[in-house]
C-alpha positions in Angstrom: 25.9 -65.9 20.1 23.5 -63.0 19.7 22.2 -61.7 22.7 18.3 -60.9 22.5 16.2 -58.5 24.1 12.9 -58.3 25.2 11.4 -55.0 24.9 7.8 -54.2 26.3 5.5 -53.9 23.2 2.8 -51.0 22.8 -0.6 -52.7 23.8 -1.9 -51.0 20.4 1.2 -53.3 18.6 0.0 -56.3 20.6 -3.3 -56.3 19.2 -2.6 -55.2 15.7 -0.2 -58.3 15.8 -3.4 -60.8 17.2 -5.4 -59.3 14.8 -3.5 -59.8 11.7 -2.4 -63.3 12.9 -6.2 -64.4 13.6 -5.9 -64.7 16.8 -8.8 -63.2 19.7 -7.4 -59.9 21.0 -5.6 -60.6 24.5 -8.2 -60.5 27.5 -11.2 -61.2 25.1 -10.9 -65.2 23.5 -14.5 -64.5 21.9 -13.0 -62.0 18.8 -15.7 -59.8 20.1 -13.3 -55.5 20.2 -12.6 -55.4 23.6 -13.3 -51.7 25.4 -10.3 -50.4 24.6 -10.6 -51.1 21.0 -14.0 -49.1 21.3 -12.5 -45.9 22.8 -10.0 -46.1 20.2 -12.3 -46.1 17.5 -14.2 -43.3 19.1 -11.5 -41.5 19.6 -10.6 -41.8 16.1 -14.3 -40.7 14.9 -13.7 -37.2 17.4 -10.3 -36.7 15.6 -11.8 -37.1 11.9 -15.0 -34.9 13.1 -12.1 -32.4 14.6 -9.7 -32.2 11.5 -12.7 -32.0 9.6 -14.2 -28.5 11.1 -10.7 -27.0 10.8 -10.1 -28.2 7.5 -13.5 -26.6 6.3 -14.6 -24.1 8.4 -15.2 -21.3 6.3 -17.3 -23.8 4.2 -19.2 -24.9 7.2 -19.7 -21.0 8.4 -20.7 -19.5 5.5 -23.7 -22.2 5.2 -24.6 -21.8 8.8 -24.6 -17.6 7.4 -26.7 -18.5 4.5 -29.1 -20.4 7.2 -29.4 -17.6 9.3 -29.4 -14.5 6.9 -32.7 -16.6 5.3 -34.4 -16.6 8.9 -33.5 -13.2 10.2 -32.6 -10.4 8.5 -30.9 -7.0 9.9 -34.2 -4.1 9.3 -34.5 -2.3 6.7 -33.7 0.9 8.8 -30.6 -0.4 9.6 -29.2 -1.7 5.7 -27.6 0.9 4.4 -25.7 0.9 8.0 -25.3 -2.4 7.8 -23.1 -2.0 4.4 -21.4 0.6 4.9 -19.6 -1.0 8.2 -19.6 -4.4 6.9 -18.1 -2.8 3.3 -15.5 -0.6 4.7 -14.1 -3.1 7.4 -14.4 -5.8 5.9 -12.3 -4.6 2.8 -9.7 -3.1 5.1 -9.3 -6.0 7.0 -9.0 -8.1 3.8 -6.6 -5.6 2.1 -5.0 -5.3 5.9 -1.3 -7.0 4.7 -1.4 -4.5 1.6 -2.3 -1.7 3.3 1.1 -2.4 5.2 3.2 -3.6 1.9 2.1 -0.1 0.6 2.2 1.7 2.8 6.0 0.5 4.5 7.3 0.9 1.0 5.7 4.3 0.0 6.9 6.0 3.2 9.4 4.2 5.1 11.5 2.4 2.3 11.5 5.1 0.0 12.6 7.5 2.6 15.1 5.2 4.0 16.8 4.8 0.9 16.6 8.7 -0.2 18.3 9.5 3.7 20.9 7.4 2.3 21.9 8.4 -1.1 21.8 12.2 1.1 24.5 11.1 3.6 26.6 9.7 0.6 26.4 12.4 -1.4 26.6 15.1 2.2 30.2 13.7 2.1 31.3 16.5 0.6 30.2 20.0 1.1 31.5 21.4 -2.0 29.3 18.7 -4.2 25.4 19.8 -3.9 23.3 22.5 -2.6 22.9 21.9 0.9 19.1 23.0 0.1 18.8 20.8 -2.9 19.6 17.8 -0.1 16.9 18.5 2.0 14.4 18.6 -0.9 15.5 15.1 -1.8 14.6 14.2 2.0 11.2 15.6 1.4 11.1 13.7 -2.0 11.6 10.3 -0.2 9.3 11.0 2.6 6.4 12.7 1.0 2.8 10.6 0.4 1.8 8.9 -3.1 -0.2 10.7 -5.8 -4.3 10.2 -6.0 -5.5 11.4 -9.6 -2.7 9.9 -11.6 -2.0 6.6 -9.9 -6.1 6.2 -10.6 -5.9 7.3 -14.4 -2.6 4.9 -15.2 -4.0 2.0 -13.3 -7.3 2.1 -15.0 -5.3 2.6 -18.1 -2.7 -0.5 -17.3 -5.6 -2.8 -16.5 -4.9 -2.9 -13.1 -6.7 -3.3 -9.8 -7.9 0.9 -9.5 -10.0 -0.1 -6.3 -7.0 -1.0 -4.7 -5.3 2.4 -6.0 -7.9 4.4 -4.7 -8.2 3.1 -1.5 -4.1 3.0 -1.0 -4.0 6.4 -2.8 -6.3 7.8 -0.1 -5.1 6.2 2.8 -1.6 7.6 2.1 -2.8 11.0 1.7 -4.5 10.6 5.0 -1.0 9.7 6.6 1.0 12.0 4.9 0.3 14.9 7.6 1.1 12.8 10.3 3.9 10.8 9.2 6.0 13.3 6.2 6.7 16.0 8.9 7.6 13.3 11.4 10.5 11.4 9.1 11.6 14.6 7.7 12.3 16.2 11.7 13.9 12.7 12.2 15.9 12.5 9.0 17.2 16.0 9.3 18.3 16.2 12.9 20.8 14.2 12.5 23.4 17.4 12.6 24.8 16.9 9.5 26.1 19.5 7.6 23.3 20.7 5.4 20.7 21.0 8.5 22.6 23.8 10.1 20.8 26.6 7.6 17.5 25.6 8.9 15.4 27.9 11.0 16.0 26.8 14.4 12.5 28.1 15.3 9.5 26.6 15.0 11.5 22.8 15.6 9.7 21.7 18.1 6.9 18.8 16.7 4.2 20.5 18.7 4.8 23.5 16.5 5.1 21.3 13.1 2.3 20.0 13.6 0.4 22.8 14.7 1.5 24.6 11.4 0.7 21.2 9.1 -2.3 21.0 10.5 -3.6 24.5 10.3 -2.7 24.7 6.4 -3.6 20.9 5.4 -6.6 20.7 7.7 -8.2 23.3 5.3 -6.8 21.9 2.0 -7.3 18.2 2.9 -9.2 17.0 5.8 -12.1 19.4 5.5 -12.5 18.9 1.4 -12.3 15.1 1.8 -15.0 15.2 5.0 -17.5 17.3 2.6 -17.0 15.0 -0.7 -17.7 11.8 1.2 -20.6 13.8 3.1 -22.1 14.4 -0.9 -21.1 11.7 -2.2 -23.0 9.8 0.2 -26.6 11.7 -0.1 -26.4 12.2 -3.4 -24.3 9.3 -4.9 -26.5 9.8 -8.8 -25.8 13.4 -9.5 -22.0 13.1 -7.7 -21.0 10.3 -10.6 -22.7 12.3 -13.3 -21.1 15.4 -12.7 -17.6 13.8 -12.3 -18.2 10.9 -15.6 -20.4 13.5 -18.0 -19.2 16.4 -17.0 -15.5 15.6 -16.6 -15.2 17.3 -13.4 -12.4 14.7 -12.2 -9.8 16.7 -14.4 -10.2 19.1 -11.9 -8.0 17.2 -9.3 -5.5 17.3 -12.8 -5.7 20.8 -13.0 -5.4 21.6 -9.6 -2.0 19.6 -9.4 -1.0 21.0 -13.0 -1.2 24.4 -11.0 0.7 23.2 -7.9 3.6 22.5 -10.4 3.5 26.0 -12.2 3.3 28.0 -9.2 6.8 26.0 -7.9 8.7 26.4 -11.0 7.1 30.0 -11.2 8.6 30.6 -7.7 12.0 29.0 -8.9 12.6 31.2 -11.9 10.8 34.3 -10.2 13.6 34.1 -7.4 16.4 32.8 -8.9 16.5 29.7 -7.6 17.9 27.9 -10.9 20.4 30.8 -11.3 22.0 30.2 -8.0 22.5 26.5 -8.4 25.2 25.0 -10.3 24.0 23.4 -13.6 26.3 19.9 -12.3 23.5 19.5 -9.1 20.4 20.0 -11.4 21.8 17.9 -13.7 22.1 15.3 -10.7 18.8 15.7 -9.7 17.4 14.6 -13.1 19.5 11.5 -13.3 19.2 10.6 -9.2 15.5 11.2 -9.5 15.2 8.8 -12.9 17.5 6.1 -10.3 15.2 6.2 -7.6 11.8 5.3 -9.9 13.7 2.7 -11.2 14.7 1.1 -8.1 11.9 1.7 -5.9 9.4 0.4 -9.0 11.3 -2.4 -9.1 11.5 -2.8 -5.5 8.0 -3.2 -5.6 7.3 -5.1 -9.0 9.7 -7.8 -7.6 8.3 -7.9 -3.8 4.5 -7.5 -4.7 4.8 -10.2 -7.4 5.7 -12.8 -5.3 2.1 -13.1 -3.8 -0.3 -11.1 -5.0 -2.3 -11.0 -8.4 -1.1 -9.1 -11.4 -3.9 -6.6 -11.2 -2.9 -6.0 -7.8 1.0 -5.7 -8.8 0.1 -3.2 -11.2 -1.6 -0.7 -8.2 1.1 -1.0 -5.8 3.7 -0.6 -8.5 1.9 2.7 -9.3 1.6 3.9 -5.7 4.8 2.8 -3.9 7.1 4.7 -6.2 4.9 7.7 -6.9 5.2 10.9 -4.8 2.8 13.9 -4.5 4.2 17.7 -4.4 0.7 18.3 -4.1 1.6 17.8 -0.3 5.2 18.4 -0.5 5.3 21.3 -1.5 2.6 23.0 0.9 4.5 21.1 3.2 8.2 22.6 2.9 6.6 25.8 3.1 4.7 25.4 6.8 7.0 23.1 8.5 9.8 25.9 8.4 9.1 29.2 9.1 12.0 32.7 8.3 12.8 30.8 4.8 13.6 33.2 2.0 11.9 32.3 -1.5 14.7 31.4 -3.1 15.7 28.7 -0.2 12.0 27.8 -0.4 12.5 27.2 -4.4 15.0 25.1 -3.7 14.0 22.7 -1.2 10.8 21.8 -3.8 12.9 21.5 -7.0 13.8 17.9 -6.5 10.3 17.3 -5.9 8.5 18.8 -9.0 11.5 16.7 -11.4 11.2 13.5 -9.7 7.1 14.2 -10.3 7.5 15.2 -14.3 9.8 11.8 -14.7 7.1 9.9 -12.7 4.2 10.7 -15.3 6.3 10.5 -17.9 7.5 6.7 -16.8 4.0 5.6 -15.7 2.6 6.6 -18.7 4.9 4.4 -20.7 4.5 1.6 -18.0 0.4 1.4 -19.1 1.5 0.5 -22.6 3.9 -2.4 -20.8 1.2 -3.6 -18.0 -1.4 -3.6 -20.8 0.4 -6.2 -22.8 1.4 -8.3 -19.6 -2.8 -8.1 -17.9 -5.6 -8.8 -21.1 -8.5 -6.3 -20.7 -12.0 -7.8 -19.8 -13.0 -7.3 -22.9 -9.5 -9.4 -24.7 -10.4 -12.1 -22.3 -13.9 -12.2 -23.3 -13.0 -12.5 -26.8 -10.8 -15.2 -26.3 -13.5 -17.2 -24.5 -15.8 -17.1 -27.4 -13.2 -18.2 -29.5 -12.4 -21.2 -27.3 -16.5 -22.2 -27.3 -16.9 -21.5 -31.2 -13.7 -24.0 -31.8 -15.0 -26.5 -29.4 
């Protein structure tokens, strides 16, 4: 015989049992909900009004913003300030996890992986140019471009907001973090460090040099444009949309590359290094593109738009000799022109493959994203046919 037992029932069972049976809840033989009933149901309501205002809170706030914006409104002394605050942070707290994607990939992931195809190849003294390795460092730790990854974006039918404002942000962190993971990378005693200038190591005096050559050529040109562009925003986008001035940044950087390769034949630099580690520079440089764009094409697709894919695949793999090279020429001071040469070779290749890949890529991205005016079309289709 089964032996049964008796276990003390919930009091909420209870009456849901009573209930369903037709029977008055226990302790009330009217059928009139007893006080407990009503504090359940009320606590029920609270819950529902609770889960409701977390479920659709930025509903409910943006129309108690709506109510309030139509009652008071900031003064009109007080707008443009108003916009510019709300419009800058609010866009960089929106953009905050890509500034980091970016930004992680473009500096810490490209260097990371540069350091180690370095150490592998610093197996051997007898295989590269010990200066030729140190350039590659640079290459990997160096900031994105600006005036390209703008042009191919806008070409590719990407997001070029987001390239500009990733673009600029890098450049603003290049000073402070390319000198930093080069010292780091590099005083690691290998091999191929010991022919740099002891001198001049310390990070006070890196920085000090960095900053007295970039602080001219960066800081201070990017404080004055946003200073004009601000007061006189209608002649500013004439003179750079009718007048073509933004070649200029084109220019400038076309210059950059001829003074380096200048410097390299002028000195010798190509002479004095075997045609096997050039050669290896090409094809290592071409290996890099390819693995940190797809690094990033794979990563960045997984949650972010394709417009958006397209900018961070055109900022995280690009690099700028427009700061590297200034760069290798402050941070070490006592280097000959030839040794100078070398260290920025691997940066002016890797940047002739990168404009040569990204321009191919636009014709690729522009079949993958419709323009504006493709999708436009195709909705006017779709209306005529219904």
């Amino acid at each position: 015989m089964a032996t049964s037992y008796i276990l003390p029932a919930h009091p909420g069972i209870v009456e849901n049992k009573q209930a369903s049976e037709g029977q008055p809840l226990e302790g009330d033989n009217s059928g009139n909900p007893t006080k407990g009933e009503e504090n359940s149901r009320a606590e029920s309501f609270i819950d529902l009004v609770v889960w409701s205002l977390r479920d659709q809170w930025f509903l409910i706030t943006l129309g108690i913003l709506i109510a309030i914006s139509s009652q008071v409104q900031v003064p009109p002394s007080h707008q443009h300030l108003k916009e510019t605050v709300v419009t800058y942070l609010a866009v960089s707290i929106i953009f905050f996890k890509t500034h980091l994607f970016i930004q992680i990939q473009c500096f810490l992931v490209t260097s990371a992986t540069t350091f180690g195809i370095v150490s592998a190849c610093a197996t051997s003294k007898t295989f590269m140019d010990p200066w030729l390795l140190i350039g590659m460092i640079f290459t990997g730790c160096v900031s994105t471009t600006i005036s390209s990854n703008i042009v191919m974006t806008r070409q590719a039918h990407g997001n070029t907001a987001l390239t500009v404002v990733q673009s600029t942000l890098g450049n603003f962190l290049g000073p402070f973090l390319t000198p930093a993971l080069v010292s780091m990378y590099t005083s690691t005693g290998a091999w191929y460090t010991e022919s740099l200038p002891s001198a001049g190591g310390e990070y006070g005096d890196i920085y000090r040099r960095v900053f007295r050559q970039l602080g001219l050529s960066l800081f201070i040109p990017l404080f004055l444009g946003q200073i004009v562009q601000n007061l006189f925003p209608g002649p500013t986008k004439k003179v750079f949309t009718e007048w073509k001035l933004g070649k200029l940044g084109s220019l400038a950087l076309l210059s950059i590359i001829w003074q380096t390769f200048d410097q390299a034949f002028g000195s010798g630099a190509f002479n004095s290094v075997r045609a096997d580690n050039i050669i290896f520079i090409v094809f290592i440089s071409i290996a890099l593109f390819i693995l940190w764009f797809s690094t990033c094409f794979v990563t960045s697709l997984m949650w972010l738009p394709k417009q958006d894919v397209v900018a961070c695949c055109y900022c995280c793999p690009a690099k700028t000799p427009a700061m590297g090279v200034p760069l290798s020429s402050v941070m070490y001071v006592g280097l000959t022109a030839i040794n100078k040469s070398k260290i920025q070779i691997p940066m002016v290749v890797y940047q002739a493959f990168q404009i040569a890949a990204g321009s191919v890529l636009t014709i690729v991205f522009r079949k993958w994203i419709p323009s504006e005016e493709d999708m436009q079309e195709e909705r006017r289709e779709g209306m005529r046919e219904r």
